[in-house]
ChimeraX commands (.cxc) that place a marker at each C-alpha (Angstrom):
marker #1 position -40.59,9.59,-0.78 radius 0.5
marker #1 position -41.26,11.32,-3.54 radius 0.5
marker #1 position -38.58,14.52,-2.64 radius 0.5
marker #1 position -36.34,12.15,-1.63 radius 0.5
marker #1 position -35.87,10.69,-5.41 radius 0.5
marker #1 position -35.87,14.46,-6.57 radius 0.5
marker #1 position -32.90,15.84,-3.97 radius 0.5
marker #1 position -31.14,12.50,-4.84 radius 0.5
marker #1 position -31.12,13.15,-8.77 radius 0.5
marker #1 position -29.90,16.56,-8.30 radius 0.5
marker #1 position -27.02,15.65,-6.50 radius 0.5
marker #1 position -26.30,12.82,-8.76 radius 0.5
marker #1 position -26.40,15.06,-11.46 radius 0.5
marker #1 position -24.62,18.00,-9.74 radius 0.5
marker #1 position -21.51,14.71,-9.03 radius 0.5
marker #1 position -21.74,13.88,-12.77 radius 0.5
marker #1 position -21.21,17.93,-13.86 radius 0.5
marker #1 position -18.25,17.99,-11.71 radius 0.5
marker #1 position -17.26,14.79,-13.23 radius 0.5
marker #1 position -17.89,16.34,-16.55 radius 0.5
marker #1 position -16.09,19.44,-15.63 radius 0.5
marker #1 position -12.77,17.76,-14.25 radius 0.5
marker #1 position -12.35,15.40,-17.62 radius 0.5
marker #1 position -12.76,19.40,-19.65 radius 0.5
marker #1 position -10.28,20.99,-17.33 radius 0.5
marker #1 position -7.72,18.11,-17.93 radius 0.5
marker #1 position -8.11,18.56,-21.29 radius 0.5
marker #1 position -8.11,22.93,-21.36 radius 0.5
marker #1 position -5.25,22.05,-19.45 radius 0.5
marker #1 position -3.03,20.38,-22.52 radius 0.5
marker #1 position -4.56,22.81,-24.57 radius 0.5
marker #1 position -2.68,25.83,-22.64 radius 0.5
marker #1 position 0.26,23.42,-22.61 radius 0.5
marker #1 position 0.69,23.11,-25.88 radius 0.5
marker #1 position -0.02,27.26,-26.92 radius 0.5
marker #1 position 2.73,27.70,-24.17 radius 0.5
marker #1 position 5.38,25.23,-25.69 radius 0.5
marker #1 position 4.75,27.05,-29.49 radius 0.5
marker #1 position 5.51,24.53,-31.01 radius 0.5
marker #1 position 5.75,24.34,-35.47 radius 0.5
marker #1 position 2.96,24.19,-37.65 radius 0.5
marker #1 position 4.00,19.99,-38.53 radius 0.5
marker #1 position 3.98,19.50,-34.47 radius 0.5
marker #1 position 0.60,20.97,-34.44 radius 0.5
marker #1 position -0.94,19.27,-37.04 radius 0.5
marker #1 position 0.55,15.52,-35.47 radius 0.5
marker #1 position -0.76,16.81,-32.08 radius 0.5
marker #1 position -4.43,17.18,-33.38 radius 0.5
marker #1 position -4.26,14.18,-35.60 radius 0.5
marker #1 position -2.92,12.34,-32.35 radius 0.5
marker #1 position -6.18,14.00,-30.09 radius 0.5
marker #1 position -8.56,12.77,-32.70 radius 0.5
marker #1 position -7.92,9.66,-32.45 radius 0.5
marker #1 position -7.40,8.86,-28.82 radius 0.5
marker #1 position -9.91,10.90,-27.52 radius 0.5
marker #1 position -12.53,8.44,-28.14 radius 0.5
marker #1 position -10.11,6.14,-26.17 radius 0.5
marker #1 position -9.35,8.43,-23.32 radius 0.5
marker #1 position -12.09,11.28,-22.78 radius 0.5
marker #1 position -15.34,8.99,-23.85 radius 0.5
marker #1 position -14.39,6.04,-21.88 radius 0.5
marker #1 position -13.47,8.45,-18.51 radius 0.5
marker #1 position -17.16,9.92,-19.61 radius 0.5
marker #1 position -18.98,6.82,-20.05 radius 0.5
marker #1 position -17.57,5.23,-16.55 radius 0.5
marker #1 position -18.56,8.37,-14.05 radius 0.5
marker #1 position -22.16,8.19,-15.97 radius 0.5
marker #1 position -22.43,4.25,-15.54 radius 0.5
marker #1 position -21.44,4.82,-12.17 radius 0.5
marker #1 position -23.82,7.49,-11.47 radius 0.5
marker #1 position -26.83,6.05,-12.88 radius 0.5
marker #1 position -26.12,2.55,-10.52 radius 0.5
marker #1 position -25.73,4.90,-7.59 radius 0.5
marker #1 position -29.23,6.59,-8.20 radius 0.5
marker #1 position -30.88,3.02,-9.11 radius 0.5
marker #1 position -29.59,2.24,-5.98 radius 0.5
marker #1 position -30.63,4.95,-3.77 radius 0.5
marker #1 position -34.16,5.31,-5.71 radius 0.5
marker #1 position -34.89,1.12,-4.79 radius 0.5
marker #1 position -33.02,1.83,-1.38 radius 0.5
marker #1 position -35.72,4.53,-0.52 radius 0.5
marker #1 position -38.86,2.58,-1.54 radius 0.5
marker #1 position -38.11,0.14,0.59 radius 0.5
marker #1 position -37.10,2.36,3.27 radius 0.5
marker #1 position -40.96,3.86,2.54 radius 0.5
marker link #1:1,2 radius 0.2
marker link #1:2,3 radius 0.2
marker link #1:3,4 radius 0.2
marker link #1:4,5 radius 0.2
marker link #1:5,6 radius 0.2
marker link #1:6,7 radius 0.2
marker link #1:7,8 radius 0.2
marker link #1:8,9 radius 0.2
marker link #1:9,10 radius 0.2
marker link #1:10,11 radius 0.2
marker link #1:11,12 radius 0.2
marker link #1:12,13 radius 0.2
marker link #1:13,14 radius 0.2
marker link #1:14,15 radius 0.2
marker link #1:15,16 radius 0.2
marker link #1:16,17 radius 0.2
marker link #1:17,18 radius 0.2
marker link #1:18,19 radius 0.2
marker link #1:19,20 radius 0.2
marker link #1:20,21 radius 0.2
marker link #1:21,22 radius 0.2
marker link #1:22,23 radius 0.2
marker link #1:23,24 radius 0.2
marker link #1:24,25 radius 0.2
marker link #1:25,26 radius 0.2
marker link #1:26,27 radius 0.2
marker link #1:27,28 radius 0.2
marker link #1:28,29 radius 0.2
marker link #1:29,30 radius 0.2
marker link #1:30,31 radius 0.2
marker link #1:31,32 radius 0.2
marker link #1:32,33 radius 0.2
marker link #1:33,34 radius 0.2
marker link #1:34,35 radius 0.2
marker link #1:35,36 radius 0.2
marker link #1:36,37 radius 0.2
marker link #1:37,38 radius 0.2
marker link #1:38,39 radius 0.2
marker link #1:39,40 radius 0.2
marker link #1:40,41 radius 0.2
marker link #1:41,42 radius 0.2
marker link #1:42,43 radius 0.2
marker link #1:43,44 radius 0.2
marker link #1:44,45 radius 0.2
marker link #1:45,46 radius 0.2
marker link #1:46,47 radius 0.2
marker link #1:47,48 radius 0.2
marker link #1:48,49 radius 0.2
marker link #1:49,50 radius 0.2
marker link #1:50,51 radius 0.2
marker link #1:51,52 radius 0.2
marker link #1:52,53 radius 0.2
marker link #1:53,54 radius 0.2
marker link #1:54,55 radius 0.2
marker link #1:55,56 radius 0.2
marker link #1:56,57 radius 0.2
marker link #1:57,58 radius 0.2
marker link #1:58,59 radius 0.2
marker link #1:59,60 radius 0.2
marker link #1:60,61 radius 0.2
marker link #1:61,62 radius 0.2
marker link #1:62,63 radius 0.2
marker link #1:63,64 radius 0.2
marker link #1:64,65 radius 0.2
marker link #1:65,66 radius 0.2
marker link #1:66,67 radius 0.2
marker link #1:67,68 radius 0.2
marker link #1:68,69 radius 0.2
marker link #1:69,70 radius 0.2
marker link #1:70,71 radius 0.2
marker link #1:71,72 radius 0.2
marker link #1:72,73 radius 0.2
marker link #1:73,74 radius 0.2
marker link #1:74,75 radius 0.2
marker link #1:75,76 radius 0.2
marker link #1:76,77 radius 0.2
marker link #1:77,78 radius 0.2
marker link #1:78,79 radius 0.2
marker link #1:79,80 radius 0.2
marker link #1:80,81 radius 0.2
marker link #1:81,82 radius 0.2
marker link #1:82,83 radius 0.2
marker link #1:83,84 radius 0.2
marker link #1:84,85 radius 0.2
view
């Protein structure tokens, strides 16, 4: 029962690293979008101002749902397999 809980975790947490990953490559993605567009120092400077402040809105919340969901799923499968055992 015991391994079962183990290879579960690790492939929750392998799911919430690709989660992780996806919400970083969005955002490398902009990144390269912006260096390509070369754009003026004032456009710059709004652009970062702008990424402060809704990142918390945007990046943290995508963040905080795929972890919520991940830790129900593995409270789920951990009660699901001691009662299977």
């Amino acid at each position: 029962m015991l391994i079962f809980m183990i290879i579960a975790a690790i492939v929750i947490c392998i799911i919430a690293l690709i989660g992780t990953l996806l919400v970083g490559k969005e955002i490398s993605a902009k990144q390269k979008q912006y260096e390509v567009d070369g754009d003026s120092l004032e456009n710059e400077i709004a652009r970062s101002h702008d990424y402060e402040t809704s990142s918390l809105k945007t990046n943290v919340k995508s963040l905080t749902w795929i972890y919520i969901a991940l830790t129900v799923i593995v409270i789920a499968a951990c009660i699901g397999i001691i009662i299977a055992f």
